[in-house]
C-alpha positions, 0 to 999 in steps of 0.5 A, a space after each residue: 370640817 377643815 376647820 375640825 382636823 386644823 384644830 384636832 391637828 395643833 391639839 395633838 402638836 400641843 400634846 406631844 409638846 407637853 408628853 415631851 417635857 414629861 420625866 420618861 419612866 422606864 422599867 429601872 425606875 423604882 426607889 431602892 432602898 440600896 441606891 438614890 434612884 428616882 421613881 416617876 409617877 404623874 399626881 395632880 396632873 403634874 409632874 411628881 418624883 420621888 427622891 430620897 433625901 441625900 447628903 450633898 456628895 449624892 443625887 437627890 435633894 442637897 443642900 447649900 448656903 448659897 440660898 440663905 442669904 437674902 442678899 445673893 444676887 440673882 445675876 449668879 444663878 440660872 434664872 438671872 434672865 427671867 427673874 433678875 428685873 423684877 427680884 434682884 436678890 434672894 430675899 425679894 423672892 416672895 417665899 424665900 428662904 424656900 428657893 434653890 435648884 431643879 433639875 429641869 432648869 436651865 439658863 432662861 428656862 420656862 421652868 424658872 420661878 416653877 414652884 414644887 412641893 417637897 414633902 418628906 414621906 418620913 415626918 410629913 414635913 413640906 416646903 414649897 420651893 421656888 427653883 431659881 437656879 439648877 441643879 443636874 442630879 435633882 433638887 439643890 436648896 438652901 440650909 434653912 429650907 433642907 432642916 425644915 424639910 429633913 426635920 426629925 426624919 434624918 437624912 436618907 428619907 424619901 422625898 415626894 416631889 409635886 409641880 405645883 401652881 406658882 400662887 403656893 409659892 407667893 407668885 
């Protein structure tokens, strides 16, 4: 009986870990067609956002070139700690030009090398994207990886936004 409460007891501590480290939603998140809000949702037992695709002055996923040199030092960016001994540049990461920001990174986070699937509602294009650095207001990724993702859809397209297991992202 000890043995079944101590056991109900750290799976209920596990699952308020967990319930904590999920995005909260609350009854103004919803996409405005007006706004760059962000509508939470659980998919796949993951996390999913859905964001809308924004120029790099607004939240949402930006852009920067940062992320398109393959010889970018990993000492630059948030993840250097956990990611630096084994990639020490851009290029080493196994899915690169597909790197960039998250929004649930921080320096040395758990969340660095997380890989996400970003698809664009409008086209249908996606990209898997390994967060290596942060990024506050969403998603910030390379050049290369935002012309894929925007393809013909233009800028202002929402964006579906999946935690995906690291192996679709190389690892």
């Amino acid at each position: 009986m000890i043995y079944r409460t101590t056991v109900a007891f750290i799976f209920t501590l596990f699952l308020t870990q967990i319930s904590r480290a999920l995005p909260r939603a609350s009854s103004s998140d919803h996409i405005s067609p007006a706004s760059n809000t962000v509508q939470h949702r659980l998919s796949n037992g993951g996390p999913a956002h859905t964001l809308r695709l924004a120029s790099v002055q607004s939240p949402g996923i930006t852009h920067d070139l940062v992320y398109d040199n393959p010889n970018g030092s990993m000492s630059t960016v948030a993840c250097s700690n956990p990611l630096e001994p084994r990639y020490p540049y851009f290029g080493d990461i196994p899915n690169f030009p597909y790197i960039g920001g998250a929004f649930d990174v921080e320096e040395g986070s758990p969340n660095c090398g997380a890989c996400w699937k970003l698809t664009n509602l409008e086209n249908k294009a996606f990209i898997y994207l390994t967060a290596i650095d942060r990024a506050p207001d969403g998603f910030k990724i390379g050049v290369l990886a935002y012309d894929t993702l925007k393809g013909d859809g233009g800028e202002g397209a929402l964006v579906d936004i999946v935690n995906v297991p690291p192996h679709y992202c190389g690892f």
